[in-house]
C-alpha positions in Angstrom: -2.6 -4.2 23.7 -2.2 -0.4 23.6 -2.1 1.4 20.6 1.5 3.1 19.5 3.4 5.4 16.8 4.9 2.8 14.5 8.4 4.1 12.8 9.0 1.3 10.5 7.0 -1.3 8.3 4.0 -0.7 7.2 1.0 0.6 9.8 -2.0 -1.4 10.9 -4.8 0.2 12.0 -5.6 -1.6 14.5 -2.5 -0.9 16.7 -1.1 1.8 15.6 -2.0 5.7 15.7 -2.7 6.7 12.0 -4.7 8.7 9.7 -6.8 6.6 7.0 -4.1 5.7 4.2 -6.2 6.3 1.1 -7.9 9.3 1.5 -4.6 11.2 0.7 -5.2 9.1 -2.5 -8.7 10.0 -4.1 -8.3 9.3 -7.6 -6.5 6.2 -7.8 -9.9 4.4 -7.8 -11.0 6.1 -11.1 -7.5 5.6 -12.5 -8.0 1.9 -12.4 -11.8 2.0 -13.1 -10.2 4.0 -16.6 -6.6 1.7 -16.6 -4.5 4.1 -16.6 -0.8 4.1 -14.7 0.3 5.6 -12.0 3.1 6.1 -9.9 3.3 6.4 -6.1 6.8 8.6 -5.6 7.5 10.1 -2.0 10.5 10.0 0.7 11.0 7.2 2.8 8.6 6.3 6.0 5.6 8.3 4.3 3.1 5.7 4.7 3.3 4.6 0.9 3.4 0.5 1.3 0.6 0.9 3.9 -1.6 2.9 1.6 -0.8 0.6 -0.9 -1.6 -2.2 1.0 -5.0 -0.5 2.0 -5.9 0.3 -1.5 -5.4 -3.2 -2.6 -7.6 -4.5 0.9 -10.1 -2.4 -0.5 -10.1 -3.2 -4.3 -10.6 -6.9 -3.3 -13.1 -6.3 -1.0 -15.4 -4.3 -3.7 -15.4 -7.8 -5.9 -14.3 -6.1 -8.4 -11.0 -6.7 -8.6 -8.0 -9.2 -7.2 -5.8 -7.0 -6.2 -2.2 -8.6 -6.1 1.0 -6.5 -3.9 4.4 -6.9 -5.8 7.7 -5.8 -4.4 10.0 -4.3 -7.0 13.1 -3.7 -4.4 16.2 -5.5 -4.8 17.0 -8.6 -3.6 19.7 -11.1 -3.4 20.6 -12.7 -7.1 19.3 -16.0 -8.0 22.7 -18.6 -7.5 24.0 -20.6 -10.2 22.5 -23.8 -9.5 
């Protein structure tokens, strides 16, 4: 399959056109490595789940770490059961 622009979701590198995810993110590596926080804040359709999910590819891969992804968007209430 060809590659294409993707508009929506996050990007895999493998199909679509993109630029590397994490190198517009040098220094979170050595703000884990020190625990510190951090906070990823930028308008929609920038690329920030995707370099998210590359950082956290990567930080599992090192052996280092288990990295986990957590969605903090809102979702529909738990029902009264």
């Amino acid at each position: 399959m060809p590659r294409w622009f993707n508009t929506a979701g996050p990007c895999k590198a493998d199909i679509h056109y993109m630029l590397p995810p994490t190198v517009r993110l040098p220094n979170l590596e050595r703000l884990i490595a020190q625990e510190s926080y951090f906070v990823i804040h930028a308008p929609r359709q920038t690329g920030k789940t995707t370099a998210m999910l590359a950082l956290a590819k990567q930080l599992t891969e090192s052996g280092n770490y288990a990295a986990v992804m957590v969605s903090a968007e809102v979702g529909v209430p738990f029902s009264d059961l």
